[in-house]
C-alpha positions in Angstrom: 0.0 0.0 0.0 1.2 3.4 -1.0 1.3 6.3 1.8 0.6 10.2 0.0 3.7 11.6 -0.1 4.4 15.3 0.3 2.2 17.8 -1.9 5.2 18.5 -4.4 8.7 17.4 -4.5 11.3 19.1 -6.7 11.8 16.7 -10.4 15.4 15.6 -10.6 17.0 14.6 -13.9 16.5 11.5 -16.8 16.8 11.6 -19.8 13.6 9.7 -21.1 10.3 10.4 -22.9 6.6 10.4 -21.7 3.9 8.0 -22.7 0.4 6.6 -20.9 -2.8 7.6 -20.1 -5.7 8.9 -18.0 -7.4 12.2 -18.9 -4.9 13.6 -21.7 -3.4 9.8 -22.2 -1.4 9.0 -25.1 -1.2 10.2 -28.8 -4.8 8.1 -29.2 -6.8 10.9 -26.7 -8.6 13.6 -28.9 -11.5 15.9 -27.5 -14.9 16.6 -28.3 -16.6 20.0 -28.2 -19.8 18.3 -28.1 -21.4 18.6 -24.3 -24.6 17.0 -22.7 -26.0 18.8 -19.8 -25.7 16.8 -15.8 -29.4 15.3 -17.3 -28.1 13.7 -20.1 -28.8 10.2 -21.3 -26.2 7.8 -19.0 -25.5 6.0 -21.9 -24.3 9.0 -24.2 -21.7 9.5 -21.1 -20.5 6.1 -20.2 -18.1 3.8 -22.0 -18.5 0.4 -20.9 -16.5 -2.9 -21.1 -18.0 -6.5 -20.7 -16.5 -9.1 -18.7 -13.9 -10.9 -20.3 -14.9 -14.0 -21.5 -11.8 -16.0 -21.7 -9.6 -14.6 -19.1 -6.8 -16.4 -17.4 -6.6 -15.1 -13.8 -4.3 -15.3 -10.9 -4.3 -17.1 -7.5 -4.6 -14.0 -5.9 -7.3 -12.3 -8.0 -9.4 -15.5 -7.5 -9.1 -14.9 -4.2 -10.6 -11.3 -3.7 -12.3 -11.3 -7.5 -14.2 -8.1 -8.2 -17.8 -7.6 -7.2 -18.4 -4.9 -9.5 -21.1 -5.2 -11.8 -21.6 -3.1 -15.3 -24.8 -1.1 -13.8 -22.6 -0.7 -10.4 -19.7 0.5 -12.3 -22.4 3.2 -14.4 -23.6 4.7 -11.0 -20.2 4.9 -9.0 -19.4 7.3 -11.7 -19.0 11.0 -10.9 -21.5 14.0 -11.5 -20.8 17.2 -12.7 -22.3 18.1 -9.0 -19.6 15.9 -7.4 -16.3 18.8 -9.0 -18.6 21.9 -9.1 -17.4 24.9 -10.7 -18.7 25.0 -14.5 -17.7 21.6 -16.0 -19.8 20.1 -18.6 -20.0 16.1 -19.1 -19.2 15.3 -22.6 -21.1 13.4 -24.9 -18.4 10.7 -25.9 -15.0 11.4 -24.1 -13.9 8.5 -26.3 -13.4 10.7 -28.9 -10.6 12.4 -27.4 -8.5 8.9 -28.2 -8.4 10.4 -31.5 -8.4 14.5 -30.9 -8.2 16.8 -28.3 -8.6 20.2 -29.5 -8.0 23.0 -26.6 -7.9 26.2 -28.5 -5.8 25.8 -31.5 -3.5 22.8 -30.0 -4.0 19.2 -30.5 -3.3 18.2 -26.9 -3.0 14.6 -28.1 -0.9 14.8 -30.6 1.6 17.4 -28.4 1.9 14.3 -25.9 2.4 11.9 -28.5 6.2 10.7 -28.9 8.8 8.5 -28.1 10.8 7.9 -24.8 13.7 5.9 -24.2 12.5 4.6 -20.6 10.1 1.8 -21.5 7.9 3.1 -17.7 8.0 6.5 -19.4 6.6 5.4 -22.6 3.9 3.4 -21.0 2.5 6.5 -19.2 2.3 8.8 -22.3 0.9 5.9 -24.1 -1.9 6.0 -21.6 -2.5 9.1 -20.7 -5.4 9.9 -22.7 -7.1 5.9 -23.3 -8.1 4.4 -20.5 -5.4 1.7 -19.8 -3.7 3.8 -16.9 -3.9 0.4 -14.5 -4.1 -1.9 -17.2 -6.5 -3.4 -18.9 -10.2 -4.0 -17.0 -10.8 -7.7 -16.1 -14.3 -6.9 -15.5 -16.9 -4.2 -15.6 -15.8 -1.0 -16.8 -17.4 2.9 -17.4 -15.7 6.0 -18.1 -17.6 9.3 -18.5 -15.6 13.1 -19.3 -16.2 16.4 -18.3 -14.4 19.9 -19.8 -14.2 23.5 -18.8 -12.5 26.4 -21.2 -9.0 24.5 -21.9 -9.5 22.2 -19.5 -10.9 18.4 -19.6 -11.5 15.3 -16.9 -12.0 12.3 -17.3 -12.9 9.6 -15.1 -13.0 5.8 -14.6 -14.1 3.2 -12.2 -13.2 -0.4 -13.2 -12.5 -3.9 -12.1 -9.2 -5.5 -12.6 -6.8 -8.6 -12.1 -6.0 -7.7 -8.4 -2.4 -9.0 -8.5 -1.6 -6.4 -11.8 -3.8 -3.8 -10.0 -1.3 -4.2 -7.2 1.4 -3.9 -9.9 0.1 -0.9 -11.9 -0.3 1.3 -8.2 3.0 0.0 -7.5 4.5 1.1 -11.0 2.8 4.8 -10.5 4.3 4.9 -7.5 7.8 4.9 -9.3 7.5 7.4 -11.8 8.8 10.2 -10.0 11.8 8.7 -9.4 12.2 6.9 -12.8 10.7 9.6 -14.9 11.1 12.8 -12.6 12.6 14.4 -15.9 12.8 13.3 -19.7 12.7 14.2 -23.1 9.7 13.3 -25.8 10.6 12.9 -29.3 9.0 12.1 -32.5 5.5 13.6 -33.9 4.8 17.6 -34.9 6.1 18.8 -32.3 9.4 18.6 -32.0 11.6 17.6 -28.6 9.3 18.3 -25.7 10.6 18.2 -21.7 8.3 16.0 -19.4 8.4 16.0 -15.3 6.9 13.9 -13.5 6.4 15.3 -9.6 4.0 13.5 -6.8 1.2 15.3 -5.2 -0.8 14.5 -2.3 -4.8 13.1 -2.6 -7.0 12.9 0.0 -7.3 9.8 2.8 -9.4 7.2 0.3 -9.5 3.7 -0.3 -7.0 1.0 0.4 -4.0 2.4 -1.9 -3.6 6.1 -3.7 -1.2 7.8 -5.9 -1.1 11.1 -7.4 1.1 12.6 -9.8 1.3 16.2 -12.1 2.9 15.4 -15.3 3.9 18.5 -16.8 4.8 18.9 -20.9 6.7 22.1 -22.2 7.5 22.1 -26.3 6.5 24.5 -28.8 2.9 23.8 -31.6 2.8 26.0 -34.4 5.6 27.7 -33.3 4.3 28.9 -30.4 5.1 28.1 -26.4 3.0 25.1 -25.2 3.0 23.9 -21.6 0.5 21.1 -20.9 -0.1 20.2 -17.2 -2.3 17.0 -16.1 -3.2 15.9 -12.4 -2.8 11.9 -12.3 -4.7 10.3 -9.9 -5.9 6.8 -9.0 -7.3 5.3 -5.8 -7.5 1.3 -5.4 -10.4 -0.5 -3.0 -9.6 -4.4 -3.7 -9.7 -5.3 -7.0 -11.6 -2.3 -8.4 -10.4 1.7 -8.8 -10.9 5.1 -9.7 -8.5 6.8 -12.0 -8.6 10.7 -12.9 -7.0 12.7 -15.3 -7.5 16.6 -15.2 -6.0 19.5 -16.8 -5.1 21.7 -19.8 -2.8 24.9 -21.2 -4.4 26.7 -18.2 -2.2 24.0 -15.5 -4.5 21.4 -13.3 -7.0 22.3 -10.8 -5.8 20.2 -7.6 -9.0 20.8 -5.9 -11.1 19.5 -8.2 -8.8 16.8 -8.7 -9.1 16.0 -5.1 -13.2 16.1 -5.3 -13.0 13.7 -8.1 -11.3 11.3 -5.7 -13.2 11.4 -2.7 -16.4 12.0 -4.1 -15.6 9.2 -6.8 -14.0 6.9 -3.9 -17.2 7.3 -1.9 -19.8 6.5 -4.8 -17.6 3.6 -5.6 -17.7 1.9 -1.8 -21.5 2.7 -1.8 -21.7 0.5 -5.0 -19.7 -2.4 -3.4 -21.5 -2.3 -0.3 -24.4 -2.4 -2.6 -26.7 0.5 -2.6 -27.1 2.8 -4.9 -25.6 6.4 -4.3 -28.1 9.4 -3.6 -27.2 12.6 -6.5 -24.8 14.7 -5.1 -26.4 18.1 -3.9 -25.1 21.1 -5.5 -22.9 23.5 -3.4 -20.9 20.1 -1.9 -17.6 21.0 0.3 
């Protein structure tokens, strides 16, 4: 289990290249300027995975296996009620696998590139799909949100408990083995990544938060992309965030994401339903 370390520490040196994915993951994130109001249709919002079929599993995720069902997975999602402020849940945040338009700047294509640290790679690959643990073993939704230059978005899914374990364990790395690196390849040119640790809020069995922060030039002009990373473990199931834009990443409503998100998801598991977040929420 991984303690929350302090709010920021200062990004030492490595020469690498940045690659993975939450919010703004890899070069196959794109964005949609297409919104649907907090009433909209669950199923305009939510991107769901079936169980896998076939799926070879370890001693030690048959022995705590996910209770997480497809509809359970649909309601721990978060609410544009649950982060506040004016963010607007997207129709299809899918769409930002392909492009991610903020402004004039294809925010998915400035991430994607080429790093020589193969943990490096793997979290700019992922940054903007929604393989930041891994790949679900079991139920699966997603849902995004944006505001001006920035956009969320937001997961809850089941997994293989022993890779779970191993994906927390690997985010817990990256500011040591990618605290600083270079991202080649693409439009852009040579772009410098750090990686620095920030602190989450008390939730779940295991957390880990991260800023990843991208500086390069797009048409010529001075870019600097910053994304809050965050994921939050309960057994085999967890919560992953990615927030941010050209304007930097909101911390706060980072940290709503995760313990509003954390606290839908346990209601789900300890099987009721959770109650709309009221508006105005501390």
């Amino acid at each position: 289990m991984t303690t929350p370390r302090p709010l920021v520490r200062p990004a030492g040196v490595l020469a690498a290249a940045l690659a993975a994915g939450t919010l703004f993951a890899t070069a196959a994130c794109s964005g949609s300027d297409s919104s649907a109001s907090p009433e909209s249709d669950a199923s305009s919002t939510v991107a769901e995975r079936g169980l896998a079929a076939a799926q070879t599993t370890s001693p030690a995720a048959s022995e705590s296996p996910s209770d997480l069902s497809e509809e359970g997975a649909r309601n721990a999602l978060i609410t544009p009620a649950d982060i506040e402020d004016d963010w607007t849940q997207v129709r299809d945040p899918r769409e930002w696998r392909d492009t991610l338009l903020v402004g004039s700047v294809d925010v998915a294509a400035f991430v994607d590139g080429q790093s020589d640290v193969q943990d490096c790679q793997r979290l700019v690959d992922a940054l903007f799909q929604e393989t930041l643990l891994g790949k679900p073993t079991g139920a699966s939704a997603v849902t995004g949100f944006q505001q001006g230059d920035s956009r969320l978005l937001y997961q809850v899914a089941a997994y293989d408990k022993a890779e779970l374990d191993d994906s927390m364990q690997w985010l817990s790395e990256l500011p040591d083995a990618c605290d600083q690196f270079t991202l080649t390849g693409g439009d852009a040119g040579e772009r410098t990544v750090q990686v620095i640790e920030t602190s989450l809020p008390q939730a779940g069995d295991n957390r880990q938060g991260l800023t990843v922060t991208v500086k390069g030039e797009s048409n010529g002009d001075p870019v600097t992309l910053s994304l809050d990373v965050a994921a939050v473990q309960i057994g085999a199931d967890a919560i992953t965030v990615t927030n941010g834009g050209l304007d930097g990443a909101d911390h706060d409503t980072t940290s709503a994401a995760v313990k509003q998100g954390t606290q839908r998801l346990q209601e789900v598991l300890a099987g009721r339903t959770p109650s709309p977040t009221p508006s105005g929420i501390n």
